[in-house]
GUKOL-82274 format. One record per residue (C-alpha): x, y, z; residue number from 0. Coordinates in pm, whole numbers. Example, Ala and Ser with C-alpha at 12.3 -4.5 7.8 and 13.67 -1.06 7.14 Angstrom:
<tises>
east;north;up;kero
1230;-450;780;0
1367;-106;714;1
</tises>
This chain:
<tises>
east;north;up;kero
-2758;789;-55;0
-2666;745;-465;1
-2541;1083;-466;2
-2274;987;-170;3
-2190;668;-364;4
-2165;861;-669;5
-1980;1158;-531;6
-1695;914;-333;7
-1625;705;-637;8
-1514;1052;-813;9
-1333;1141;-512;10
-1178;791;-520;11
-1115;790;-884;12
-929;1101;-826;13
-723;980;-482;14
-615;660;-702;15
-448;886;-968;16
-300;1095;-745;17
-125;797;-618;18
-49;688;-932;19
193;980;-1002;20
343;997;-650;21
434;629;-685;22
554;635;-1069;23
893;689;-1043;24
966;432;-741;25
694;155;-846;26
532;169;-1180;27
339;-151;-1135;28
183;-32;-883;29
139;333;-1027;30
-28;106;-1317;31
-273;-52;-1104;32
-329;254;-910;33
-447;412;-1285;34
-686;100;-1343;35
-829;146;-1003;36
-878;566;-1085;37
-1075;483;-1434;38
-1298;186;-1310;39
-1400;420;-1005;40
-1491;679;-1281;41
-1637;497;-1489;42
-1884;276;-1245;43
-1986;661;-1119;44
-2033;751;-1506;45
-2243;414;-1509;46
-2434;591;-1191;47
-2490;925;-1356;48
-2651;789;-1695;49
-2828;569;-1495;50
-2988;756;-1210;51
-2956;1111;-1355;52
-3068;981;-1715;53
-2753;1210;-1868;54
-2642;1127;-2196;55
-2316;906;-2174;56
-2095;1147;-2326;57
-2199;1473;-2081;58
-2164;1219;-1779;59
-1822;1110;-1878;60
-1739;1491;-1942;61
-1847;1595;-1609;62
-1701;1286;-1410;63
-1348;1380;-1575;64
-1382;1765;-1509;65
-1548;1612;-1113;66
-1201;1398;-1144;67
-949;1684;-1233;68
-1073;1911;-991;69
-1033;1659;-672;70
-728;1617;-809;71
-528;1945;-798;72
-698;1986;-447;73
-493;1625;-416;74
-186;1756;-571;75
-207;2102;-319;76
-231;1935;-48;77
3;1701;-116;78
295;1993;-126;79
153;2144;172;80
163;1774;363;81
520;1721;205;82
645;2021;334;83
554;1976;672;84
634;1596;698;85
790;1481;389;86
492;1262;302;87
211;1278;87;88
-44;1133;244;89
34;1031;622;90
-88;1294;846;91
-362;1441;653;92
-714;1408;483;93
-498;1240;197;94
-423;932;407;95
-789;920;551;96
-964;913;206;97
-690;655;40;98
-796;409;367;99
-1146;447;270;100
-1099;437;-87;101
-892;100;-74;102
-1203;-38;123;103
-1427;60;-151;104
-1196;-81;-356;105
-1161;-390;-145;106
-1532;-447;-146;107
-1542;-445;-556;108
-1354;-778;-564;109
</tises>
């Protein structure tokens, strides 16, 4: 169960800075926020790696970034691939699904 917790706040982390750069140019408040959201996520599953894994802060921040760079070219990928076909981003794909769960995660922080 940690390891799902710990594996979706990466994912997260990574769907929040996609969003970030899709939105900076029209809205960069929100692409702002969207950046906060992205390095809290990665930093609570840091906070999750040190403490269940017992990994030295430094290799745990390493790895979460690497985790979070990876997710994100997938994001960026399929992103094109969704834009071509519908000239959105997100709607209409895995994209969309993940950013509703993520903003409940999110949600659920407060």
């Amino acid at each position: 169960r940690q390891m799902c917790i710990r594996d979706r706040l990466k994912r997260c982390s990574a769907i929040y800075a996609y969003a970030s750069g899709i939105v900076l140019k029209s809205d960069a408040v929100s692409s702002k926020n969207f950046i906060e959201i992205s390095n809290n996520l990665l930093f609570k599953s840091v906070e999750l790696m040190v403490i269940d894994e017992n990994k030295k802060l430094e290799e745990a921040q390493e790895e979460a970034e690497k985790n979070r760079e990876d997710l994100f070219s997938n994001y960026i990928a399929d992103g094109k691939k969704n834009w071509e076909k519908n000239k959105s981003h997100f709607k209409g794909s895995f994209i969309s699904e993940d950013m509703l769960i993520c903003s409940n995660l999110v949600e659920g922080e407060d």
